[in-house]
C-alpha positions as CSV (number, residue, x, y, z in Angstrom):
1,X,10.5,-11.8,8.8
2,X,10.8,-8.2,7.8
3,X,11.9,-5.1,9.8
4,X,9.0,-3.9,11.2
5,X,9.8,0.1,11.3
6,X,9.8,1.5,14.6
7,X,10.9,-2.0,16.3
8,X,14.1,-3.1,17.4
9,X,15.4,-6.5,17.8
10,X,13.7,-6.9,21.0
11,X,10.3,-5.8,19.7
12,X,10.6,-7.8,16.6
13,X,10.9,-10.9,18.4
14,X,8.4,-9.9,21.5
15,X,5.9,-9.5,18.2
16,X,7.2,-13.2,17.0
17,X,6.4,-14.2,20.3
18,X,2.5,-12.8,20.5
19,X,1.9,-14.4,17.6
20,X,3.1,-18.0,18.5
21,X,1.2,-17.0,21.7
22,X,-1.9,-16.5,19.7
23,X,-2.1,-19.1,17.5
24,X,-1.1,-21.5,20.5
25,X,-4.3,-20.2,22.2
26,X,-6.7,-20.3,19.2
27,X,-5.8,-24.1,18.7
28,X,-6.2,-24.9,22.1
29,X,-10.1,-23.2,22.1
30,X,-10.6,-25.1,18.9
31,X,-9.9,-22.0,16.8
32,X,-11.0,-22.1,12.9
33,X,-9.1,-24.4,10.4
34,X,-10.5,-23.7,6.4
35,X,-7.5,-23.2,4.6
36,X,-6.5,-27.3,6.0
37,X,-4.4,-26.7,8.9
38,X,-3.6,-23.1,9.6
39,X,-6.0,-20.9,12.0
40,X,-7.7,-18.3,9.7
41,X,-8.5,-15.0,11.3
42,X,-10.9,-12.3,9.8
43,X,-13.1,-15.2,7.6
44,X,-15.8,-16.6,9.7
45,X,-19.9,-15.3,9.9
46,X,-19.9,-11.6,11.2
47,X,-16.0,-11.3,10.2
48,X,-14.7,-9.3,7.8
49,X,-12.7,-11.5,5.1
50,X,-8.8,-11.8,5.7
51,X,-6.5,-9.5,3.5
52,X,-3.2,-9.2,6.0
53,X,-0.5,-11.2,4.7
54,X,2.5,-11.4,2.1
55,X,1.8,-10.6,-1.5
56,X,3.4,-9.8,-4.7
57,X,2.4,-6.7,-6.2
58,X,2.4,-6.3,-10.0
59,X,1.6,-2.4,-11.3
60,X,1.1,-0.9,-14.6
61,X,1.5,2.6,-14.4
62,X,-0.5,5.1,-17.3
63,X,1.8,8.2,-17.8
64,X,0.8,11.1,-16.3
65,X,-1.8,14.0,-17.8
66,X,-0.8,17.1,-16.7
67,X,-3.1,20.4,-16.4
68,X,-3.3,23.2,-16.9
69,X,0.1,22.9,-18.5
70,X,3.0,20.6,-18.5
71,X,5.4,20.0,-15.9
72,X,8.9,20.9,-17.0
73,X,11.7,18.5,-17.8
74,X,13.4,16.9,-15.3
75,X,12.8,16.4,-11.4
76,X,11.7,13.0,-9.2
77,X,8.5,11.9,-10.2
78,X,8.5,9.6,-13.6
79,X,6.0,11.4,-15.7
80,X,5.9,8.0,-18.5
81,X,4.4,4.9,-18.2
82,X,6.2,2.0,-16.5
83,X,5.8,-1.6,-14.5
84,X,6.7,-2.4,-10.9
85,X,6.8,-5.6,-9.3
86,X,7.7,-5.5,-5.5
87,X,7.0,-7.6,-2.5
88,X,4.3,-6.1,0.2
89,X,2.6,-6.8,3.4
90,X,-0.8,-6.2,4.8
91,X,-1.5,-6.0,8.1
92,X,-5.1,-6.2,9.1
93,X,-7.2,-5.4,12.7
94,X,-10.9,-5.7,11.7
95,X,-11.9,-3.7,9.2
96,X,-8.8,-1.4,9.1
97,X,-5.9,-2.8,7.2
98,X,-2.3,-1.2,6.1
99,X,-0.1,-1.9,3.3
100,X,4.1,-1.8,3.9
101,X,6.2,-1.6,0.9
102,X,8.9,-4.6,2.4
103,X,11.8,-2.7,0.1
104,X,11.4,0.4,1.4
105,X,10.2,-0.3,5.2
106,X,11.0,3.6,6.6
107,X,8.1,4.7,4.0
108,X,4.9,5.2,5.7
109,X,2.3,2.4,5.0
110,X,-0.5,3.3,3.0
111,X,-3.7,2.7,5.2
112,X,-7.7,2.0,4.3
113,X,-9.9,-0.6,4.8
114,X,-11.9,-4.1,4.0
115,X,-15.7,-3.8,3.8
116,X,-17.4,-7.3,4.2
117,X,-17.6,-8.1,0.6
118,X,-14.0,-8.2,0.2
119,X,-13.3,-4.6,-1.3
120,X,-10.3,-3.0,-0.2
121,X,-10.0,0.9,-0.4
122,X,-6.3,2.2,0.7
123,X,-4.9,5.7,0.6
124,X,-1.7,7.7,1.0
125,X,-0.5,11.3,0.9
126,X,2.9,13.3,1.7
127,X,4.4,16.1,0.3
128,X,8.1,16.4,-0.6
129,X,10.4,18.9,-1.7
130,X,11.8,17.5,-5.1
131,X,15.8,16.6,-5.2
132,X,16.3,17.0,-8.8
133,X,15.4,20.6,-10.6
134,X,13.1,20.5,-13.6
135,X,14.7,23.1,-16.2
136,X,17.3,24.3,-13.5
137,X,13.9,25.4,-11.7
138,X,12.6,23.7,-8.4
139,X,9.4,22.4,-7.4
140,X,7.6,20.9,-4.4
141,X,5.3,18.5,-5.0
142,X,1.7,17.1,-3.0
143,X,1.6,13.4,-4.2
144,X,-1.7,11.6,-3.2
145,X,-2.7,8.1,-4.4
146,X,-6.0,6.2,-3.6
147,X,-6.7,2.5,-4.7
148,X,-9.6,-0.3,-4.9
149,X,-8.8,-3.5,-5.0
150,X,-11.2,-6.8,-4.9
151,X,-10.5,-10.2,-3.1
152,X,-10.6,-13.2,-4.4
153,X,-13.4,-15.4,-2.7
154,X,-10.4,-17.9,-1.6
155,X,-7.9,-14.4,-0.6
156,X,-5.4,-15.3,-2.7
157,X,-5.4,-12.4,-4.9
158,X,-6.4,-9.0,-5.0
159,X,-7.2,-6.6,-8.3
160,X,-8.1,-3.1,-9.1
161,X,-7.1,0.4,-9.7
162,X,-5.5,2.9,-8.9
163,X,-5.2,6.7,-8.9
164,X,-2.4,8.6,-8.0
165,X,-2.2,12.7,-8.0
166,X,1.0,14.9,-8.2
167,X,0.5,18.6,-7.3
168,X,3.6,20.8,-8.4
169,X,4.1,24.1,-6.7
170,X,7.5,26.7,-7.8
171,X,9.6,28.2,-5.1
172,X,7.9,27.0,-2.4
173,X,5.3,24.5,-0.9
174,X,3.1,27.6,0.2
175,X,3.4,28.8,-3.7
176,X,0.5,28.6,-6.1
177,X,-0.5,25.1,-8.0
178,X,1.9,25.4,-11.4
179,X,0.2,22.5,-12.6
180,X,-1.3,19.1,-11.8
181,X,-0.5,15.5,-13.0
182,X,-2.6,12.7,-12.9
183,X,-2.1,9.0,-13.7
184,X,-4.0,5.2,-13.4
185,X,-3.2,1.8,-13.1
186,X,-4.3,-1.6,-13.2
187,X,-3.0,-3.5,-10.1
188,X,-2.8,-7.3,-9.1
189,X,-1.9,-8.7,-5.6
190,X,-0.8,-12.5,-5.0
191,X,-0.3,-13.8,-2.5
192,X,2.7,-15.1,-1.7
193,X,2.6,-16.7,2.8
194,X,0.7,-14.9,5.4
């Protein structure tokens, strides 16, 4: 089970414990069984469709188009295209559902939600001081990203887009926009237990 941030030992395995204790109580009220055997929350009439789970997120990533000029060499954020593949979890309470990046569980999750069809919309923003210079110069950047993503009619997969936004300020945070850089990608979720 992954380190869920913010819970120690004790609260990892009082979590552990809630969930045996609900799963004991949905089979004993005759709770739903349409994947053969396991109880299925968030599918029924009236329900919106399950997302939360493990899943295996592939990502290509365009390179980035900046305007109104182009950010100089050098600091954090990859401005060329490039692939990820990373393990993930969604959690999911109704229609609200949260997305944890398992290799890097002290990042904030990025949070959105189902609609009844099966369309997920998720979202995140931070902004960051950047560790490397670009050009000896240094910048702080507002990164924003925003995705939809479809389920599959059986869950076991979910594809889409995304967009993300890098806003680069000089000096300061407070400074004036230098530029900004935008990219897209094609995204694929499958799921892997959960």
């Amino acid at each position: 089970m992954p380190q869920v941030r913010g819970l120690n030992n004790s609260g990892a395995s009082a979590r552990r414990l809630s969930a045996v204790l609900l799963l004991a109580t949905a089979a004993a009220c005759g709770g739903k069984d349409g994947d053969g055997g396991g109880f299925d929350l968030g599918t029924g009439p009236g329900e919106f469709p399950k997302v939360q789970g493990y899943f295996t997120r592939n990502e290509s990533v365009a390179a980035v188009t900046c305007a109104p000029q182009a950010a100089p060499a050098g600091g954090d954020i990859a401005m060329g295209s490039y692939s990820l593949s990373e393990p993930v979890g969604f959690t999911q309470s109704g229609s609200k559902v949260s997305i944890v990046l398992l290799n890097y569980p002290n990042n904030p999750p990025d949070t959105g939600t189902v609609d009844m069809t099966g369309k997920v919309t998720l979202g995140f923003q931070f902004s960051r001081k950047e560790a490397a210079l670009r050009q000896g110069r240094q910048f702080y950047v507002d990164v924003s990203g925003t995705f939809a993503l479809n389920r599959s009619t059986d869950g076991t997969r979910l594809t889409g887009t995304g967009s993300y936004q890098n806003v680069l300020h000089e000096g300061s945070a407070t400074a004036p926009v230098f530029t900004t850089c935008s990219r897209t990608s094609t995204i694929e979720l499958t799921r892997t237990g959960g």
